[in-house]
C-alpha positions in Angstrom: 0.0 0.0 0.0 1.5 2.8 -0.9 1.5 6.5 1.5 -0.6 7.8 -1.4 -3.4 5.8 -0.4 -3.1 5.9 2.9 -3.6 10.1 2.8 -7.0 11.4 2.8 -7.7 14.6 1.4 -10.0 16.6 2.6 -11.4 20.1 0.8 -11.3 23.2 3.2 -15.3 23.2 3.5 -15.5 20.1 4.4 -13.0 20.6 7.2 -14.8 23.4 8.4 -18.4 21.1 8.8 -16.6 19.1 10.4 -15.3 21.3 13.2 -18.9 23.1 13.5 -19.9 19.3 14.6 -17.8 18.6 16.7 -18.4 21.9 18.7 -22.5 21.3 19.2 -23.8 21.4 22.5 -25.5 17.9 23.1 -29.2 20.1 22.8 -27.7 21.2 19.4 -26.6 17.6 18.1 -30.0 16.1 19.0 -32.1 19.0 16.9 -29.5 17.9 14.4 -29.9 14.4 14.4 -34.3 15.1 14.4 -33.8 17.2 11.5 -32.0 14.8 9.6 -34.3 12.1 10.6 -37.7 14.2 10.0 -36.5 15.8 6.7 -34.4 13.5 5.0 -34.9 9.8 6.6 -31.2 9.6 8.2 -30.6 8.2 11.5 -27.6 7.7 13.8 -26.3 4.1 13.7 -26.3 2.7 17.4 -22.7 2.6 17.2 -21.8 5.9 17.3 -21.3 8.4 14.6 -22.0 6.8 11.2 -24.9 7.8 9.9 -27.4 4.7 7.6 -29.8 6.0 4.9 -33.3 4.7 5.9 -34.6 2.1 3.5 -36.1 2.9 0.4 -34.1 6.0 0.3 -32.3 6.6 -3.4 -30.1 4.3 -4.6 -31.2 1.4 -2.8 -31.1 -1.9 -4.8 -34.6 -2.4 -3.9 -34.0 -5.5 -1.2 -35.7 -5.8 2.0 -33.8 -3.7 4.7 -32.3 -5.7 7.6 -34.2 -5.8 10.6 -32.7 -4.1 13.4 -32.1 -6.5 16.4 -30.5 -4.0 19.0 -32.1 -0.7 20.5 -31.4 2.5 23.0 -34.4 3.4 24.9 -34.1 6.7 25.3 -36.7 8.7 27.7 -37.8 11.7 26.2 -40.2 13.1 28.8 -41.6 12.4 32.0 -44.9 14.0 32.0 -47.1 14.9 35.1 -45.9 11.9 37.2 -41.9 12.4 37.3 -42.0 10.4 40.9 -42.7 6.9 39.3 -41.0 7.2 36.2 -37.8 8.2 38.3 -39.1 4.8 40.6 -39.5 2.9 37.6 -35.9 4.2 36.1 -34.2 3.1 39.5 -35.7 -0.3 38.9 -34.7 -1.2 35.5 -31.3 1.0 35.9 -30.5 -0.5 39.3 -29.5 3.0 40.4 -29.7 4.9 43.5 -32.8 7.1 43.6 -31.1 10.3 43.1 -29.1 8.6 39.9 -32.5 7.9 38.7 -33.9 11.3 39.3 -30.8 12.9 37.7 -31.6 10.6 34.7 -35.2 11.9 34.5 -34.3 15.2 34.8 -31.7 15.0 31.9 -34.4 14.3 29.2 -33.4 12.9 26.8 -31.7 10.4 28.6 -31.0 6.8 27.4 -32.4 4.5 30.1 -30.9 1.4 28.2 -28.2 0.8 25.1 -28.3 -2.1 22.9 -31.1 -3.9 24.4 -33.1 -6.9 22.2 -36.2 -5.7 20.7 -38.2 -8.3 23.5 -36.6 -5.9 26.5 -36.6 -2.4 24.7 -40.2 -2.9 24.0 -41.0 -4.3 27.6 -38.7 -1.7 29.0 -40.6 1.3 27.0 -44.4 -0.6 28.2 -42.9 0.2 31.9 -41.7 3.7 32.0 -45.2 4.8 29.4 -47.1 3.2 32.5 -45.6 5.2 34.5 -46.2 8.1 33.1 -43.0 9.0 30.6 -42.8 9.5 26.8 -40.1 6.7 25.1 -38.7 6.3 22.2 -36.6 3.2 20.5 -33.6 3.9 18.3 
């Protein structure tokens, strides 16, 4: 392999979208990643910061997308009854009480990462119970 190859170029503009990234606030990066979901069907990958094309999005070669097997559930609000969501985050977290209530208080917060689609979905029946507003990613 040859150093040629092993360079990347990268044009000035280019650069300079990539330092604005890196300096959003995390309030910034998640209007960011809703706006790119809403407007043009692009979602974070759950491994960090690739980003997949959601399927039938241009290009595609018109096969059936893979199913996803592993999801975040992320609490997005906690409504009117922020007492048992924070009880119910303590029990599925296993935090203390005041971890859990910082959690809450932090929406959005992920509450679990990489969980099967059986426990995310169990796991986002609890907390909506209890009074919060979930989402899977």
């Amino acid at each position: 392999m040859s150093d040629e190859a092993a360079t990347v170029e990268v044009s000035a503009e280019i650069k300079g979208l990539g330092d604005q990234l890196v300096e959003l606030t995390l309030k910034q990066a998640k209007e960011l990643s809703d706006y790119l979901k809403d407007e043009h069907g692009i979602e974070a990958a759950a491994g960090g910061g690739a980003v997949v094309v959601a399927a039938g999005g241009a290009g595609g070669d018109g096969g059936a997308a893979e199913e996803k097997t592993e999801f975040n559930v992320v609490l997005t609000g906690f409504g009117d009854k922020k007492l048992n969501v924070v009880k119910e985050v303590k029990n599925i977290t296993g935090q203390s009480l005041m971890d859990a209530k910082k959690l809450v208080e932090g929406v959005p917060a992920t509450i679990k990462e990489g969980a099967a689609k059986d426990e995310a979905e169990a796991i986002k029946e609890k907390l909506e119970e209890a009074g919060g507003s979930v989402e899977l990613q």
